[in-house]
C-alpha positions as CSV (number, residue, x, y, z in Angstrom):
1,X,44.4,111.8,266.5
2,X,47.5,114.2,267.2
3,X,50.6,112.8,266.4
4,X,53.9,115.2,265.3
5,X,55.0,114.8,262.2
6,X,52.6,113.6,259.2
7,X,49.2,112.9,259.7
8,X,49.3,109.3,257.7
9,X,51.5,108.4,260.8
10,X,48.8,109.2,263.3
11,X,45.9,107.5,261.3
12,X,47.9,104.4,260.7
13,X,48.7,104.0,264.4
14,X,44.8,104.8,264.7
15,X,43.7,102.1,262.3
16,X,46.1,99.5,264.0
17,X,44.2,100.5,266.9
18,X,40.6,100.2,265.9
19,X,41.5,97.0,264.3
20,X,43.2,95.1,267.4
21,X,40.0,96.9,269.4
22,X,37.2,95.3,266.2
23,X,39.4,91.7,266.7
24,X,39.5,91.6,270.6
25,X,36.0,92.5,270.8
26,X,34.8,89.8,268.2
27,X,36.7,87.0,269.6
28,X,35.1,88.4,273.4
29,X,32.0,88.0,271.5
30,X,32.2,84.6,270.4
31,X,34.0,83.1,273.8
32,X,30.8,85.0,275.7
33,X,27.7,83.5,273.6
34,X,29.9,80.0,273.4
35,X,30.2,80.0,277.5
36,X,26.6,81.7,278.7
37,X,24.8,81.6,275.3
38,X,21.2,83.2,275.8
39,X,22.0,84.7,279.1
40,X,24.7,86.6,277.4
41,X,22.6,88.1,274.3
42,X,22.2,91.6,275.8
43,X,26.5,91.8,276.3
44,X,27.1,90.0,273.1
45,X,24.9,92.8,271.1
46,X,26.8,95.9,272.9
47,X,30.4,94.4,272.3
48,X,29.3,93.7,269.2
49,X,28.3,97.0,268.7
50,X,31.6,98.2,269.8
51,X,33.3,95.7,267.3
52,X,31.5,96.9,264.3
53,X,32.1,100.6,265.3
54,X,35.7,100.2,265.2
55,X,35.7,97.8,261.7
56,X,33.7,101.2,260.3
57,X,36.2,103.8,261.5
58,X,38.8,101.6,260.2
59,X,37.3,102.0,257.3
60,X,37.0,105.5,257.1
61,X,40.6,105.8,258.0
62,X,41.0,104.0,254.8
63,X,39.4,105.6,252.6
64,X,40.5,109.3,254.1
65,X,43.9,108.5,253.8
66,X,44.2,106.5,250.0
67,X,45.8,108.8,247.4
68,X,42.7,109.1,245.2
69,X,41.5,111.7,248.4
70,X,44.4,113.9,248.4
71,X,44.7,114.6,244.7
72,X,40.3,114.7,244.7
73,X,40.4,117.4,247.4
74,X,42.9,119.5,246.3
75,X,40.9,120.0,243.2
76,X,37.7,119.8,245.3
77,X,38.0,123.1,247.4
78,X,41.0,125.2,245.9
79,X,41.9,125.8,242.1
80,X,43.1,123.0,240.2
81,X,47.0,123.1,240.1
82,X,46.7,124.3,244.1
83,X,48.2,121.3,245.3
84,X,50.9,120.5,242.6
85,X,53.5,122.1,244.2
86,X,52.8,120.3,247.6
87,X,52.3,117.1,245.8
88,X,55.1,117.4,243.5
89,X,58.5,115.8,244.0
90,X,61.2,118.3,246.2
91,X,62.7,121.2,244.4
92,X,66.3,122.3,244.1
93,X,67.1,124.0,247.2
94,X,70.7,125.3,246.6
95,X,69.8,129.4,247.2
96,X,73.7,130.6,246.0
97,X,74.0,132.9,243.7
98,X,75.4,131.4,240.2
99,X,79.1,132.6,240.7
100,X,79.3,132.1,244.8
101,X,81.9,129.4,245.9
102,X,81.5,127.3,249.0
């Protein structure tokens, strides 16, 4: 999902998403079988379908954006201190010279 700015904004308005999309479509569920009951087996099974798709990418969204993932793939694919600078609190960024006023 594009989003500007950082990408946990993106997959947290994602996993809001997936989430309203799992609860709407288990609650559609229910009110279908609870109306039309067998008649409505072939619908219920797609929507529910749907439901658990969402409930799994939710999941994934989880999981790709705890903590534990950042630190494990920066050690994962580049050398190991690769990512301490970009994980590391901000540096000094006052660039004048050691006598400069102003």
């Amino acid at each position: 999902m594009f989003w500007p700015g950082q990408l946990g904004t993106g997959l947290g308005i994602e996993l809001a998403a997936v989430l309203m999309l799992g609860a709407i479509a288990a609650m559609y569920v229910v009110a279908v079988l609870a109306v039309a009951g067998g008649q409505a087996v072939v619908a219920a099974a797609f929507v529910t379908a749907v439901a658990v798709g969402s409930w799994l990418r939710s999941a994934e969204i989880v999981r790709t954006n705890s903590p534990s993932t950042a630190i494990s793939s920066c050690t994962q694919y580049g050398e190991p201190g690769a990512c301490a600078v970009v994980m590391s609190a901000p540096q000094d960024t006052d660039r004048r010279r050691p006598g400069s006023v102003g």
